[in-house]
C-alpha positions as CSV (number, residue, x, y, z in Angstrom):
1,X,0.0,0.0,0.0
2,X,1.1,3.4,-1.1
3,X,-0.3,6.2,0.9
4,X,1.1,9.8,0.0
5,X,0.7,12.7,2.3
6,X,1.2,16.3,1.0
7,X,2.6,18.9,3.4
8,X,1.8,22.4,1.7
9,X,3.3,25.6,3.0
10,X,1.3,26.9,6.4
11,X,1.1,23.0,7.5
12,X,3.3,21.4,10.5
13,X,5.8,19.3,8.6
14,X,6.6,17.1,12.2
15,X,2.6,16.7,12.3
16,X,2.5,14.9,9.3
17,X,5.2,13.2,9.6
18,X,3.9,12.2,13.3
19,X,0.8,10.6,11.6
20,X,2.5,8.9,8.9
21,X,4.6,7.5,11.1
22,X,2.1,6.0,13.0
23,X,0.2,4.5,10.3
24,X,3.9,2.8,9.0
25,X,4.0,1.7,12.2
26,X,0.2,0.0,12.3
27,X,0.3,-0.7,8.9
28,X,4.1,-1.8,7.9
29,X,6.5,-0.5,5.7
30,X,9.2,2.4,5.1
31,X,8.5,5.8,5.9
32,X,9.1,7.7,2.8
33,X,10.0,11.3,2.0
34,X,10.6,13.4,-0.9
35,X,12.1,16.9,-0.5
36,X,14.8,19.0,0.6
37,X,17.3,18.8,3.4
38,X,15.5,20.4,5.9
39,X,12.3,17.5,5.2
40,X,14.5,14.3,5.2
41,X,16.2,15.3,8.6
42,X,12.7,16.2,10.0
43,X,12.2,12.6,8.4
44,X,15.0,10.7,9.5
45,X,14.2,12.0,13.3
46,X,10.9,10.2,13.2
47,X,12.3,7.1,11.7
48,X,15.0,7.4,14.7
49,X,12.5,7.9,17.1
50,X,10.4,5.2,16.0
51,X,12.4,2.5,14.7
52,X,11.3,2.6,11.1
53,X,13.2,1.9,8.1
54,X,13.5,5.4,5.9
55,X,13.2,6.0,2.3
56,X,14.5,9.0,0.8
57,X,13.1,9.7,-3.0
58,X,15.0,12.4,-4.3
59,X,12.8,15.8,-5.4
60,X,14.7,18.6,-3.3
61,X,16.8,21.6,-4.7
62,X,20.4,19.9,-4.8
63,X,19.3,16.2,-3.7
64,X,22.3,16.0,-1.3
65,X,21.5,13.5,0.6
66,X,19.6,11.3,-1.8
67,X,22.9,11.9,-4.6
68,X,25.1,10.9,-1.2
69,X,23.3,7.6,-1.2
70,X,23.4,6.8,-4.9
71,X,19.7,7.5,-5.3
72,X,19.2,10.1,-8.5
73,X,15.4,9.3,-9.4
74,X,12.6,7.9,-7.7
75,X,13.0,4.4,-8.9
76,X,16.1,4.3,-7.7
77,X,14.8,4.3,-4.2
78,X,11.1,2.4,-5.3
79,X,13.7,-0.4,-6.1
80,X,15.8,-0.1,-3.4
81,X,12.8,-0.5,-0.8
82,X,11.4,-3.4,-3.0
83,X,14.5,-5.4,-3.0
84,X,14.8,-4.4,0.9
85,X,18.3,-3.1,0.2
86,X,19.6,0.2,2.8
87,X,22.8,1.4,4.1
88,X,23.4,3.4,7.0
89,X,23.8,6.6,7.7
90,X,25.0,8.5,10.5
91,X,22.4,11.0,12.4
92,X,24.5,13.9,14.3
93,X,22.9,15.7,17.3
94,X,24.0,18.7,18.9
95,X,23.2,19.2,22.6
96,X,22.7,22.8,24.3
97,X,22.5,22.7,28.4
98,X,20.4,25.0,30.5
99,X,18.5,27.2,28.0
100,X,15.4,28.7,29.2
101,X,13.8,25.1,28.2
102,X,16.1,23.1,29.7
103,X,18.2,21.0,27.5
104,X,17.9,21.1,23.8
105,X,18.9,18.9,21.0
106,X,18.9,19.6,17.5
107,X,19.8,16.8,15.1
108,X,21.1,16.6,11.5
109,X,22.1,14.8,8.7
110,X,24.3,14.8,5.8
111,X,26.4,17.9,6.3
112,X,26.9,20.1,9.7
113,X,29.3,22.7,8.7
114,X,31.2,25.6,10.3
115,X,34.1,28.3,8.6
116,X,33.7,29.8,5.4
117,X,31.9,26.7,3.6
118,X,28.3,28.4,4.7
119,X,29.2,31.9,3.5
120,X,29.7,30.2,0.2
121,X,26.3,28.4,-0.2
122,X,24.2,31.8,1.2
123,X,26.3,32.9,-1.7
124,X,25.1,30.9,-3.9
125,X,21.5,30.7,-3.0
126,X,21.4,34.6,-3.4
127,X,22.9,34.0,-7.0
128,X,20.1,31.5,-7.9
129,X,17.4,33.8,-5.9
130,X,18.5,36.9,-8.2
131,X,18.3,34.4,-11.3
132,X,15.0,33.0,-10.2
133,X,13.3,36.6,-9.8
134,X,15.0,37.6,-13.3
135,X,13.5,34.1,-15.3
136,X,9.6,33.4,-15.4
137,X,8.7,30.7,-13.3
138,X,9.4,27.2,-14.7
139,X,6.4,24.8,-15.9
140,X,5.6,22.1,-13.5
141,X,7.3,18.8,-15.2
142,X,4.8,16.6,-13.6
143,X,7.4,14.7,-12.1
144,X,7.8,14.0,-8.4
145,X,10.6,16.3,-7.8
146,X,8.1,19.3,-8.4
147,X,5.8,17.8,-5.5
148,X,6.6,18.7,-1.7
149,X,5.4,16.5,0.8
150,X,5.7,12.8,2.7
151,X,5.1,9.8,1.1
Protein backbone atom coordinates (compact mmCIF):
# COMPACT_ATOMS: atom_id res chain seq x y z
CA UNK A 1 0.00 0.00 0.00
CA UNK A 2 1.09 3.41 -1.06
CA UNK A 3 -0.25 6.18 0.92
CA UNK A 4 1.06 9.80 0.02
CA UNK A 5 0.67 12.65 2.28
CA UNK A 6 1.20 16.32 0.99
CA UNK A 7 2.57 18.93 3.45
CA UNK A 8 1.76 22.42 1.68
CA UNK A 9 3.35 25.63 2.98
CA UNK A 10 1.26 26.92 6.36
CA UNK A 11 1.06 22.98 7.50
CA UNK A 12 3.31 21.35 10.52
CA UNK A 13 5.81 19.31 8.64
CA UNK A 14 6.56 17.15 12.16
CA UNK A 15 2.60 16.73 12.33
CA UNK A 16 2.47 14.94 9.25
CA UNK A 17 5.22 13.23 9.58
CA UNK A 18 3.91 12.18 13.34
CA UNK A 19 0.81 10.59 11.63
CA UNK A 20 2.50 8.87 8.85
CA UNK A 21 4.56 7.45 11.11
CA UNK A 22 2.14 6.02 13.01
CA UNK A 23 0.19 4.50 10.29
CA UNK A 24 3.88 2.85 8.98
CA UNK A 25 3.98 1.69 12.20
CA UNK A 26 0.23 0.02 12.28
CA UNK A 27 0.29 -0.68 8.89
CA UNK A 28 4.07 -1.81 7.89
CA UNK A 29 6.55 -0.50 5.69
CA UNK A 30 9.24 2.40 5.08
CA UNK A 31 8.49 5.85 5.86
CA UNK A 32 9.12 7.72 2.80
CA UNK A 33 9.97 11.34 2.02
CA UNK A 34 10.60 13.38 -0.89
CA UNK A 35 12.13 16.95 -0.47
CA UNK A 36 14.76 18.95 0.57
CA UNK A 37 17.29 18.77 3.43
CA UNK A 38 15.53 20.36 5.93
CA UNK A 39 12.27 17.49 5.23
CA UNK A 40 14.50 14.29 5.22
CA UNK A 41 16.16 15.28 8.58
CA UNK A 42 12.67 16.16 10.00
CA UNK A 43 12.16 12.64 8.37
CA UNK A 44 14.96 10.70 9.51
CA UNK A 45 14.25 12.03 13.26
CA UNK A 46 10.92 10.20 13.18
CA UNK A 47 12.27 7.12 11.66
CA UNK A 48 15.03 7.40 14.65
CA UNK A 49 12.52 7.93 17.12
CA UNK A 50 10.38 5.24 16.00
CA UNK A 51 12.44 2.54 14.69
CA UNK A 52 11.34 2.64 11.12
CA UNK A 53 13.21 1.88 8.14
CA UNK A 54 13.48 5.36 5.92
CA UNK A 55 13.22 5.98 2.26
CA UNK A 56 14.53 9.02 0.81
CA UNK A 57 13.14 9.70 -2.95
CA UNK A 58 15.03 12.44 -4.28
CA UNK A 59 12.80 15.85 -5.40
CA UNK A 60 14.69 18.61 -3.32
CA UNK A 61 16.75 21.57 -4.70
CA UNK A 62 20.43 19.86 -4.76
CA UNK A 63 19.31 16.25 -3.67
CA UNK A 64 22.29 16.00 -1.31
CA UNK A 65 21.50 13.52 0.62
CA UNK A 66 19.60 11.32 -1.77
CA UNK A 67 22.89 11.92 -4.61
CA UNK A 68 25.06 10.94 -1.18
CA UNK A 69 23.34 7.56 -1.22
CA UNK A 70 23.38 6.83 -4.85
CA UNK A 71 19.70 7.52 -5.34
CA UNK A 72 19.17 10.08 -8.52
CA UNK A 73 15.38 9.26 -9.38
CA UNK A 74 12.56 7.93 -7.66
CA UNK A 75 13.01 4.36 -8.89
CA UNK A 76 16.07 4.34 -7.73
CA UNK A 77 14.78 4.34 -4.20
CA UNK A 78 11.10 2.37 -5.28
CA UNK A 79 13.66 -0.35 -6.07
CA UNK A 80 15.83 -0.12 -3.36
CA UNK A 81 12.79 -0.49 -0.79
CA UNK A 82 11.40 -3.42 -3.05
CA UNK A 83 14.50 -5.36 -2.99
CA UNK A 84 14.76 -4.42 0.92
CA UNK A 85 18.31 -3.10 0.24
CA UNK A 86 19.56 0.20 2.84
CA UNK A 87 22.78 1.44 4.12
CA UNK A 88 23.43 3.42 7.03
CA UNK A 89 23.83 6.63 7.73
CA UNK A 90 25.02 8.53 10.51
CA UNK A 91 22.43 10.96 12.37
CA UNK A 92 24.52 13.94 14.33
CA UNK A 93 22.90 15.73 17.28
CA UNK A 94 24.03 18.67 18.85
CA UNK A 95 23.19 19.22 22.60
CA UNK A 96 22.71 22.76 24.32
CA UNK A 97 22.48 22.68 28.44
CA UNK A 98 20.44 24.99 30.50
CA UNK A 99 18.49 27.18 28.03
CA UNK A 100 15.44 28.70 29.16
CA UNK A 101 13.77 25.14 28.23
CA UNK A 102 16.10 23.08 29.70
CA UNK A 103 18.22 20.96 27.46
CA UNK A 104 17.93 21.06 23.82
CA UNK A 105 18.85 18.92 21.01
CA UNK A 106 18.86 19.61 17.47
CA UNK A 107 19.80 16.80 15.05
CA UNK A 108 21.15 16.62 11.48
CA UNK A 109 22.13 14.79 8.66
CA UNK A 110 24.33 14.75 5.83
CA UNK A 111 26.40 17.90 6.25
CA UNK A 112 26.86 20.09 9.73
CA UNK A 113 29.26 22.66 8.71
CA UNK A 114 31.21 25.58 10.30
CA UNK A 115 34.15 28.29 8.58
CA UNK A 116 33.74 29.75 5.40
CA UNK A 117 31.87 26.66 3.64
CA UNK A 118 28.30 28.44 4.71
CA UNK A 119 29.15 31.86 3.48
CA UNK A 120 29.69 30.22 0.17
CA UNK A 121 26.25 28.37 -0.21
CA UNK A 122 24.23 31.79 1.18
CA UNK A 123 26.29 32.86 -1.69
CA UNK A 124 25.11 30.94 -3.85
CA UNK A 125 21.54 30.67 -2.98
CA UNK A 126 21.38 34.57 -3.36
CA UNK A 127 22.88 33.98 -7.04
CA UNK A 128 20.12 31.46 -7.92
CA UNK A 129 17.39 33.83 -5.93
CA UNK A 130 18.49 36.89 -8.18
CA UNK A 131 18.32 34.36 -11.32
CA UNK A 132 14.98 32.97 -10.18
CA UNK A 133 13.31 36.63 -9.82
CA UNK A 134 15.02 37.63 -13.28
CA UNK A 135 13.45 34.15 -15.27
CA UNK A 136 9.58 33.39 -15.36
CA UNK A 137 8.72 30.69 -13.30
CA UNK A 138 9.42 27.16 -14.73
CA UNK A 139 6.40 24.77 -15.85
CA UNK A 140 5.58 22.10 -13.55
CA UNK A 141 7.26 18.84 -15.22
CA UNK A 142 4.84 16.64 -13.64
CA UNK A 143 7.43 14.65 -12.09
CA UNK A 144 7.84 13.95 -8.42
CA UNK A 145 10.65 16.27 -7.77
CA UNK A 146 8.11 19.27 -8.38
CA UNK A 147 5.80 17.84 -5.46
CA UNK A 148 6.56 18.67 -1.67
CA UNK A 149 5.42 16.50 0.80
CA UNK A 150 5.70 12.76 2.69
CA UNK A 151 5.15 9.78 1.11
Amino acid sequence: MTDIRLCESGIDLHLVLDRAAKDVIAHGGALGVVGGDGTVNAAAVRTTESGLPPAVFPGGTLNRFAADLGLTTPKDTADAVEAGCGGAVDLGRVTTEGGADGDSSTYFLNTFNIGVYPEFVRAREDVADSNARQRPPPEPDGHLSSVPGVW
